[in-house]
C-alpha positions in Angstrom: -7.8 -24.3 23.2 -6.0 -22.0 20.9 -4.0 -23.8 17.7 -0.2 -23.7 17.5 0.3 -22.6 13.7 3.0 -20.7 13.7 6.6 -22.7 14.0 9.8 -21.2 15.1 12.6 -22.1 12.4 15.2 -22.1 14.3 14.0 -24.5 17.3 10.5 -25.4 15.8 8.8 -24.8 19.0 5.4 -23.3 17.8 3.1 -20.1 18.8 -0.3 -19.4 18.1 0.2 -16.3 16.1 2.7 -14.3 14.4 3.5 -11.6 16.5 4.7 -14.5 19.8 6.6 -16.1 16.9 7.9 -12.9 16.3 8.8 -11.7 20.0 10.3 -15.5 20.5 12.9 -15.3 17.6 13.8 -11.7 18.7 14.6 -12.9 22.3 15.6 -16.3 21.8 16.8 -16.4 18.2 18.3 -12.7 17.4 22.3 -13.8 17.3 21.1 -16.4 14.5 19.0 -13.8 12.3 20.5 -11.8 9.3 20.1 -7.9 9.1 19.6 -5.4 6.3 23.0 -3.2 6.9 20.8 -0.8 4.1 18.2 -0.4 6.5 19.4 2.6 8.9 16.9 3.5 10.4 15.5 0.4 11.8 16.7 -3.2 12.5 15.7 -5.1 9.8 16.3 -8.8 10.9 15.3 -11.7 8.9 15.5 -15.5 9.0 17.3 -16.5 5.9 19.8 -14.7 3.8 17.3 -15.5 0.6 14.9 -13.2 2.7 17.6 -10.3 3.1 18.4 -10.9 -1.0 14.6 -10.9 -1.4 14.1 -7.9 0.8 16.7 -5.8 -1.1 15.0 -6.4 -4.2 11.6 -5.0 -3.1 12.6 -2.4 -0.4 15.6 -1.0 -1.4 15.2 -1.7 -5.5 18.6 -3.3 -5.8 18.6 -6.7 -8.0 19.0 -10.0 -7.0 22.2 -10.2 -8.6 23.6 -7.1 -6.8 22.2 -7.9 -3.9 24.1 -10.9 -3.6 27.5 -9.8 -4.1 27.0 -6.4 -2.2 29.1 -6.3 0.9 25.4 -4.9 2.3 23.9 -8.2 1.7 26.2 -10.9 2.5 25.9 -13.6 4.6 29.0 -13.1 7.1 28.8 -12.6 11.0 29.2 -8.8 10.3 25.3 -9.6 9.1 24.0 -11.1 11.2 22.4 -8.8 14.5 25.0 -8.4 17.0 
């Protein structure tokens, strides 16, 4: 029998890899996600707003700092995938 590792943060129900973690919050959990506005040319959806702040940093080379008070990056429903 196959292990349930991975656990859904936003219902904790839990899948046995990544990617059906991945697929669940995408069809169950999408309305509740944050997006990367930056990212145009494909939806960038994470979990937390720390991980779209985080993301910034890395992807797009913007600071923390900016990153947090640019109107990109902030964690309003206008983020978050509609």
């Amino acid at each position: 029998m196959e292990q349930m590792e991975h656990s859904c943060p936003f219902c904790s129900r839990k899948y046995p890899s990544s990617p059906d973690l991945v697929k669940h919050k995408y069809e169950e959990h999408k309305e509740a996600m944050f997006r990367c506005l930056a990212c145009t040319e494909v939806v960038t959806l994470f979990d937390t707003y720390r991980e779209v702040i985080e993301h910034a940093a890395q992807v797009h080379r913007v600071s923390v700092e900016a990153a947090a008070q640019s109107s990109v990056f902030l964690p309003d429903r206008k983020c978050k995938y509609k």
